[in-house]
Every structure is written in structure tokens, then in C-alpha cells.
N, C-alpha and C positions, 0 to 999 in steps of 0.2 A: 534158695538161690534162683531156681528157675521161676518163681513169681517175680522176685525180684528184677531180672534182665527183662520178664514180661510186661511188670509197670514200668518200668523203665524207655521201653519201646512204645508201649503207649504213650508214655509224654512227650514223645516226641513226634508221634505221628499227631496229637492232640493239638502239639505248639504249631507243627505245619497246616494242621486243615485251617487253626483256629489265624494262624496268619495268613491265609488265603481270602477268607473269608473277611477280617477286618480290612484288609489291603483295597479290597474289591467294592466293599460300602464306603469305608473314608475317600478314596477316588473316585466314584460314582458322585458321591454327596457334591465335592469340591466340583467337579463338572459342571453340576445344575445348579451351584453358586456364582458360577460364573469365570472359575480360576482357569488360567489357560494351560492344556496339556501340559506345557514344557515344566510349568511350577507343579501342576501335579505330580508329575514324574517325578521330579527333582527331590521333593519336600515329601508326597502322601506314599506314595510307591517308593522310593527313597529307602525312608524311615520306616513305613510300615512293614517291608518285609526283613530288616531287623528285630520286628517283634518278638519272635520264637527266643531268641538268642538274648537280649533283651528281659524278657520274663525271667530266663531261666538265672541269670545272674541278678535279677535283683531280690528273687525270691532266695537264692542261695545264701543272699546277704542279711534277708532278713530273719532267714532263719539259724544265723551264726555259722557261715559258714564261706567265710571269706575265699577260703582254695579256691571251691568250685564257682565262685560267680567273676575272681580275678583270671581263674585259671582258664573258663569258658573265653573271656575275652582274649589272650596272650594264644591259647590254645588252637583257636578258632583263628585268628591272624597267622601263627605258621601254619596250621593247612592250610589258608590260601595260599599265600607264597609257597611253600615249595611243593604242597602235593596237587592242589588245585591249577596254579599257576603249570607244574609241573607238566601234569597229564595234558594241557589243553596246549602247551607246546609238543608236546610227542605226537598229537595228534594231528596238528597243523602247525608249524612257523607261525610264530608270531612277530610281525613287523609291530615296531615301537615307532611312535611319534613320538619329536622331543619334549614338548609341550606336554602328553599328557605324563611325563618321564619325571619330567623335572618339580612341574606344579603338585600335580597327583602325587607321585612318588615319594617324594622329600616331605608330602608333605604326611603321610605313613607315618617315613621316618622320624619325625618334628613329634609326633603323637608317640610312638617310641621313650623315648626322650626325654618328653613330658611325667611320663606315667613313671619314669624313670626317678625322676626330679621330685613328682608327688613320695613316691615311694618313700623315699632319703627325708623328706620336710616333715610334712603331715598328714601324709598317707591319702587316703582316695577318700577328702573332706570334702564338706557341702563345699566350700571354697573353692576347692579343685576341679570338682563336679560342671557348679556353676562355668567357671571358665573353660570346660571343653565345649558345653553346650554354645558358649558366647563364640567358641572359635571355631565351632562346627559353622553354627550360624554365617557367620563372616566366610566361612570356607563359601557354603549355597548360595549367597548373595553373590558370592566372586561367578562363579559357575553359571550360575542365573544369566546373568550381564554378560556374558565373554558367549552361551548360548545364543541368547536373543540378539546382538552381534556378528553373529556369525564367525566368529575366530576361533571357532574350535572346539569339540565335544570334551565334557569332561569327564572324569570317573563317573562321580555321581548321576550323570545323563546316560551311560553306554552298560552300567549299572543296571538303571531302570529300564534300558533296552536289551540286556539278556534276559531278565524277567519277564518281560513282555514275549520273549521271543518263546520261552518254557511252556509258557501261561497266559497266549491273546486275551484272556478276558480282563486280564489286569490292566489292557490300554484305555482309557476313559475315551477314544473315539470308538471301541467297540462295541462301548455298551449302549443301551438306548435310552438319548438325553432329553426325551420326551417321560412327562407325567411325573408323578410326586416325589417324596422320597422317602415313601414308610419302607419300601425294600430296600434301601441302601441301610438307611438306618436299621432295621431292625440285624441285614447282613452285618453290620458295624457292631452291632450290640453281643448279638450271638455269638462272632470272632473273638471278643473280645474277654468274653465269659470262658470259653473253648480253652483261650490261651492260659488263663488265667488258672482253669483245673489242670490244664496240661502242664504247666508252671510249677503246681506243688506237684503231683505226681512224680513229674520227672524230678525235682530236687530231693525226696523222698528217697524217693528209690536208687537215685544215687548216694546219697548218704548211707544206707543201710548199705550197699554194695561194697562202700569202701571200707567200712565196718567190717563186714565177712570179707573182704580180701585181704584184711590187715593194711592196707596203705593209707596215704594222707588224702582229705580232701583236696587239696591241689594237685594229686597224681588221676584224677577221677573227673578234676574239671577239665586240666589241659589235655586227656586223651577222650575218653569215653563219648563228656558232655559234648567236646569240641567238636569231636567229627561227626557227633550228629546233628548240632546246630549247622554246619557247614555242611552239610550233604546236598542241601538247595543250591548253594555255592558251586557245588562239585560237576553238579547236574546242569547247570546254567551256562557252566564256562565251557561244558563240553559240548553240548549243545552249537554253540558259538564257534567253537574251533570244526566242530564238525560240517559244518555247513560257512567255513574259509572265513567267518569273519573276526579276525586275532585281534581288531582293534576292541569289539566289544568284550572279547573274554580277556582281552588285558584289564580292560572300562572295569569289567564287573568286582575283577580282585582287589584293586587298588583304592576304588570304591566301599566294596566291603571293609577292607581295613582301615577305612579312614572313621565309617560307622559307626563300627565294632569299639575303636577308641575313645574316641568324640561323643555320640550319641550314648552307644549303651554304657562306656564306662561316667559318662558327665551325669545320666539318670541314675545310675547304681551308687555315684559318690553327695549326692541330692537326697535320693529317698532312705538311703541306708548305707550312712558314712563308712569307712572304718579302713585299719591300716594294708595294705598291699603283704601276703605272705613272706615268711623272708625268703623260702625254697625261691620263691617266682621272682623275690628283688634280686640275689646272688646270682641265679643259671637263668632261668627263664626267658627272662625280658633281656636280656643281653644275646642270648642264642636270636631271639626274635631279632634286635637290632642286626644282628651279626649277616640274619636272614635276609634281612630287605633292604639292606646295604649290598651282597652279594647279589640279590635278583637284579637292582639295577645297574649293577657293572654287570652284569651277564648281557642284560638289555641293551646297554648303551654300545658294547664290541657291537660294533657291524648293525647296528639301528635294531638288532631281530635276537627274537629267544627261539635257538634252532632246539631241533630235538636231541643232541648233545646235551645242551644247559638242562631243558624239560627234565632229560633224564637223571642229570645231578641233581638237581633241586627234590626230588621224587624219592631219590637212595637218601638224600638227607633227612628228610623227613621219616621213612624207614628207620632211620638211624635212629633220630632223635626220639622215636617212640619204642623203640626196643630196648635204648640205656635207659630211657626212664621207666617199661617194667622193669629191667632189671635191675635199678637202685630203689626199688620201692620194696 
């Protein structure tokens, strides 16, 4: 057991260096191609630091093991919402725009839904896959234009600017946009290799764990896997509220959730189709609905998530990870 929690911990320190390090070359590269900050942000720093999370469910999936790569994503969405979201209102008030409430939010919720709908048809098919990526797409493109307009930050912007805030070297004005690009690229390559063994390790080692605890893969993805994929998450929004700015550590969760749907679940139902667990169709993915429905009535009372709500959303999740060891 205790090599086990050991590899286990290494894949996931393996998924963060190794998404540090891709993040930091694909954005560099994009710079010296000439793409402008906002799209990199948006698109390279975006997507790339979904990587970790990303890996770990599609390697989950390819190695038959649908809990953990569905339950990673479901799992990883209520920690943001209620414990991430949670803390970073206990920490500071967080004031709510309606704009990013409504657009952002709903549109969580829409991915929800979605996954919801797959579930019930045919499951998390290349079909299905393909069309979160197509609506991811169309989300960036929305985002993009309403940015470069000036009408207002969006998830996916205040996102890439909590990471930035964690992690200055991830902003492509910091790096230096003189001379070639064997160091990005080779930072690109080695990131990407890093992820890739941290990838197996950690699905490994999580599989053998839920083995020796006796539970299901799906009780292993949506706790274990979740909240270490989301620890960057955890780290970012707090970061943010610490330093009084609520609109990017709202930016970052609603963002993340929107990723986490859209990107990792549209590449997981692409590279390695298959049906959404029934545990996570019946309770799961309905608690989630139930979840991000509740934060935004929290949000919309009074424009702000006081540390009242912080504090519910926080016991909730408390909650919801303690029935679920204790129904496993």
C-alpha cells in the first residue's frame, strides 16, 4: 500500500512539472509565431494547463477503466465548485459580474447536461467527443471577440490570468521573444513526455489502490484522482482571493469547468470512446448539476459569494466525499 500512495503521488507531481513545462514551450513557440498574447492565453495556457487532468483520464480510459477517467472529470468539477469556489470565498468576498455569471456559468451548466444526455444516448462516443470539442471551439471564438472588444473578461481569460498570477513564467511577455526556438520546443517535448509517464503511473497506481481498498473505479477517480488533479486549481484561486482579486478566482473555476467538460471530456470521447459509468449517470453528475445550479443562485443573491455561501459550498463537498467513502 504504501508504494502504492508513493507512485500514486508521483504521478501527479510528474502530471504538474510535466504540464508546467509543456504550457511554458507551446506559449513561448506561439509568441515567436507571431500569435497575440490574448490567443495564447486563451487557446495555449488555456488548454495546456488542463493537460495533467487531461492525461490522466484518457489514459484511464485507455486502459479500461472508465470510473476513473469519467469520474476525474465530474470529480474535478465539484471540487471546483464547492470546495475551491468555496475556500476562495471564505477567504475574500467574491463580487460576481453578471456577464461572467450568466455566459460562463450556464454555460458549465449546458456541459452538465450535455454529459448528462451523452450518458442516456451513446455514451461519451467519438460523436459526442467531437461535438464538445466543436463547442468548446465556438465557446474560445465567443471569448476571443467579446476580449479583443473590450466587453468584458471571460472565464477562459481570468483562467489564464490566475495561472499566470501562480506562475509568471507562464505569461509569453515574460519570456524572451528574441532567438530561436530549440528551447521552447525541446521544453514542449520534454513536458509532454513527463506528462505522458506521469499519466500511466498515476492511473496505475490508482487502479491497484482501488483494488486493495475494495471500491470501484469511479469512487478512486471522483475523489482521490480529482482532488489532485485540481490542487493547481485549489492553489490558484487562492492565490486570487488572497491578494482581493474574486473576479479572477471566480474566472478561474468556471473556466476550469468549462475545460474539464468540453476539452478533456470531447478528447477522452475521441481517443477512447466508451459508455459514462452508471454510479456517475444516477448520483454523480446530478449532485454536480445540483452543484452549479446552487453556486449560481448563491452568486446571483446580492451580485457576491460571501463567506456564508464559501462556507456551505465547502461543508458540501465535505459531505459529498464522506457518503461516498462511506458507500464504497
Amino acid at each position: 500500500m504504501t508504494i502504492t500512495i508513493f507512485l500514486l503521488l508521483a504521478g501527479f507531481a510528474l502530471l504538474l512539472l510535466g504540464g508546467e513545462l509543456l504550457v511554458r514551450g507551446a506559449s513561448r513557440l506561439a509568441e515567436r509565431f507571431g500569435l497575440s498574447p490574448m490567443l495564447v492565453g486563451l487557446v495555449i495556457v488555456g488548454l495546456g494547463t488542463s493537460t495533467p487532468e487531461l492525461a490522466a483520464s484518457v489514459q484511464a480510459s485507455l486502459a479500461g477503466s472508465p470510473g476513473i477517467a469519467i469520474g476525474n472529470i465530474v470529480g474535478s468539477n465539484l471540487a471546483n465548485t464547492l470546495l475551491i469556489l468555496g475556500t476562495a470565498a471564505l477567504i475574500a468576498p467574491i463580487a460576481v459580474g453578471a456577464s461572467a455569471l450568466w455566459r460562463d456559468g450556464m454555460v458549465g451548466v449546458g456541459g452538465v447536461l450535455l454529459l448528462l444526455l451523452a450518458g442516456s444516448t451513446t455514451g461519451l462516443s467519438q460523436l459526442a467527443g467531437g461535438a464538445f470539442l466543436l463547442i468548446l471551439a465556438a465557446y474560445l471564438a465567443l471569448a476571443y471577440r467579446q476580449e479583443t472588444a473590450g466587453a468584458g473578461a471571460s472565464a477562459a481569460g481570468q483562467r489564464t490570468a490566475a495561472a499566470e498570477h501562480a506562475d509568471p513564467g507562464l505569461h509569453p511577455e515574460d519570456s524572451n521573444t528574441a532567438g530561436g526556438v530549440a528551447v521552447p520546443i525541446l521544453l514542449f517535448v520534454i513536458g509532454t513526455a513527463i506528462i505522458i509517464a506521469g499519466g500511466y503511473i498515476l492511473v496505475d497506481a490508482a487502479i491497484e489502490l482501488a483494488a486493495r481498498l475494495g471500491v470501484s473505479d469511479e469512487v478512486i477517480g471522483l475523489t482521490v484522482v480529482a482532488a489532485g488533479t485540481s490542487a493547481p486549481e485549489l492553489a490558484t484561486s487562492a492565490i486570487a482571493a488572497f491578494r482581493k482579486e474574486s473576479d479572477i478566482a471566480l474566472g478561474n473555476v468556471l473556466g476550469s469547468n468549462i475545460y474539464n467538460i468540453f476539452f478533456i471530456g470531447g478528447v477522452t470521447g475521441l481517443v477512447a470512446p466508451g459508455p459514462i459509468p452508471g454510479g456517475i449517470m444516477t448520483a454523480d453528475l446530478w449532485v454536480l448539476l445540483a452543484a452549479s445550479v446552487v453556486a449560481i443562485v448563491f452568486a446571483y443573491t446580492g451580485g457576491r459569494l460571501g463567506r456564508r455561501e464559501g462556507g456551505l459550498l465547502v461543508a458540501a463537498y465535505l459531505g459529498f466525499i464522506a457518503y461516498t467513502a462511506m458507500a464504497a
